[in-house]
N, C-alpha and C positions, 0 to 999 in steps of 0.2 A: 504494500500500500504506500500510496506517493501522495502527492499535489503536483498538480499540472496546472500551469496560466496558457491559457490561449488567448488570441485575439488575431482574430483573420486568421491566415497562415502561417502565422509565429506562434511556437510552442518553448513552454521550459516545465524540464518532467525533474523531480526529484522523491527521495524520500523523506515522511515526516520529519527525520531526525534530520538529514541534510537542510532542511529547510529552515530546522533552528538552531542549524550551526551560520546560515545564512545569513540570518536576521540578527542572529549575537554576536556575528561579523561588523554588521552593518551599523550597531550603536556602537562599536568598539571603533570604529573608523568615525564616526560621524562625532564621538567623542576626540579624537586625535587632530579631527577635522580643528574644532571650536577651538582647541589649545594651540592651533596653528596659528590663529588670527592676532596680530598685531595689536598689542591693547596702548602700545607709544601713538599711535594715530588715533585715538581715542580721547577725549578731554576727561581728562577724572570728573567726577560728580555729574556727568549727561548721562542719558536714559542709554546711549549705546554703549559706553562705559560700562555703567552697572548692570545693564542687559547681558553684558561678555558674559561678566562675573559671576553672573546668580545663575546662567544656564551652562557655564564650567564649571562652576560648584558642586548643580544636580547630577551632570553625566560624569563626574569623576566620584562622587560620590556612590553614586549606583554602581560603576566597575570596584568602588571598593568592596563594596556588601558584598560583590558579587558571589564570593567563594566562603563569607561568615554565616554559618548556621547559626551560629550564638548570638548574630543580632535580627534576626530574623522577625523578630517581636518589635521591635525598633523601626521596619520596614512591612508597610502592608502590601503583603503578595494577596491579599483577599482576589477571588474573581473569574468567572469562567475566561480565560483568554486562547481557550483551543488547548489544542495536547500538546503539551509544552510537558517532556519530562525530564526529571531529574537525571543527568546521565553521569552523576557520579553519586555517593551516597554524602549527604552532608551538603549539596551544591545547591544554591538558590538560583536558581534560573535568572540569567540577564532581563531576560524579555518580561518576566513575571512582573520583576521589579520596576522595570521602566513601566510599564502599561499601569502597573498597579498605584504610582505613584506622577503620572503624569496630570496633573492638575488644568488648569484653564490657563493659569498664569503662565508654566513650563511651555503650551501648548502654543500659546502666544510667544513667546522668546523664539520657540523653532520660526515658527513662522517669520518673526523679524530677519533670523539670520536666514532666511530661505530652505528651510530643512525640517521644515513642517510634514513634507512626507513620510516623516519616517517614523511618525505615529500612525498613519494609514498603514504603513509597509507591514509596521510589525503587529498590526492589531489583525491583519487578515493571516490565520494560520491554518485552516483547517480547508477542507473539501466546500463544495456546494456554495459559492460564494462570490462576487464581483467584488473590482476596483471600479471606481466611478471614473470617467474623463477627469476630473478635479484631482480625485485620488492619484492618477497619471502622473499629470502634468507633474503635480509638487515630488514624488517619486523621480521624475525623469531629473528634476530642481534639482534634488539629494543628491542620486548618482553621478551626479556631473559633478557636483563638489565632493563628493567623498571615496569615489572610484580611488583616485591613486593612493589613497590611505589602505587601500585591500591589496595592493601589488605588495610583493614579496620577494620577487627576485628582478630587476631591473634590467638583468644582462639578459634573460632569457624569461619569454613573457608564456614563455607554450612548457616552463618549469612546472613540475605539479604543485609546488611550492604556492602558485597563482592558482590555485584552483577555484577558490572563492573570486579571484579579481576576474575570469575569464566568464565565472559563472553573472555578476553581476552584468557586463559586457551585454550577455542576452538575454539577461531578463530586461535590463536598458531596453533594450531592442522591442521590446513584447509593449513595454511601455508609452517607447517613443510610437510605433503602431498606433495606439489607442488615443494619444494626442492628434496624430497627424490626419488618422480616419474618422475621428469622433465617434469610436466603438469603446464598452465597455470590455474590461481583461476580463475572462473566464474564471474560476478555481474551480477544477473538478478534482 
């Protein structure tokens, strides 16, 4: 048993576990993303300023919890967010935490910094299910900023090493589709 997106003639098939090694890729970069950005070009005390801060704050805080069971109480994973499982004993899911804890405010920061899709990306995990054209676009937003944060060998791009960057690559692809055609992606 997998998840498959289509949309027109672009397909990306994987299995459930694959898909949430994907998605806990995709806030691991998307966090590497935010700590990239220049806060010297920022004026201390504006709203972009403290916007960096508070949403580098949440995603590096979340990679921390990531592997603490003993804060787990601390961190509400409350919530049906699909089968998301445990794949070590003692691991708190990335995805749980993020989705469990993304608030209005958080949800707004993505958005300012253009990376609001990746509260759609990760909220869709299971079978029988759409992205919306909206959901796309801000996806297609993400990937475009957080792609080279998933490369892993530089010298050699077809490395298994990239197998997460190569997979982003076509799902990109399934996405940009869904902008360009104005069709909704599939999840079977």
């Amino acid at each position: 048993m997998g998840i498959d997106l289509i949309c027109n003639n672009k397909t990306f098939s994987c299995s459930y576990g694959f898909w949430n090694t994907i998605r806990t890729e995709v806030i691991i970069a998307t966090s590497e993303y935010l700590n990239s950005l220049n806060s010297r070009e920022l004026e201390e005390g504006t709203f972009p300023f403290v916007a960096r801060e508070n949403i580098i704050g949440f995603m590096n805080e979340l990679i921390s919890y990531k592997n603490k069971k003993e804060d787990v109480d601390d961190v509400s994973t409350q919530g049906n967010y699909g089968s998301v499982s445990e794949e070590e004993e003692g691991e708190i899911p990335l995805i749980s935490l993020f989705l469990g804890n993304c608030s209005l405010q958080i949800l707004d920061l993505l958005i300012y910094f253009s990376i609001g899709g990746l509260y759609a990306f990760c909220n869709k995990s299971d079978c029988e299910g759409y992205y919306s054209i909206g959901n796309s676009y801000d996806i297609v937003e993400l990937l475009n900023l957080i792609k080279p944060y998933t490369l892993r060998n530089n010298e050699n791009l077809d490395s298994q090493e990239n197998e997460i960057y190569k997979c982003i690559c076509k799902i990109q692809e399934i996405f940009e589709e869904s902008v360009n055609d104005k069709l909704f992606v599939i999840i079977s």
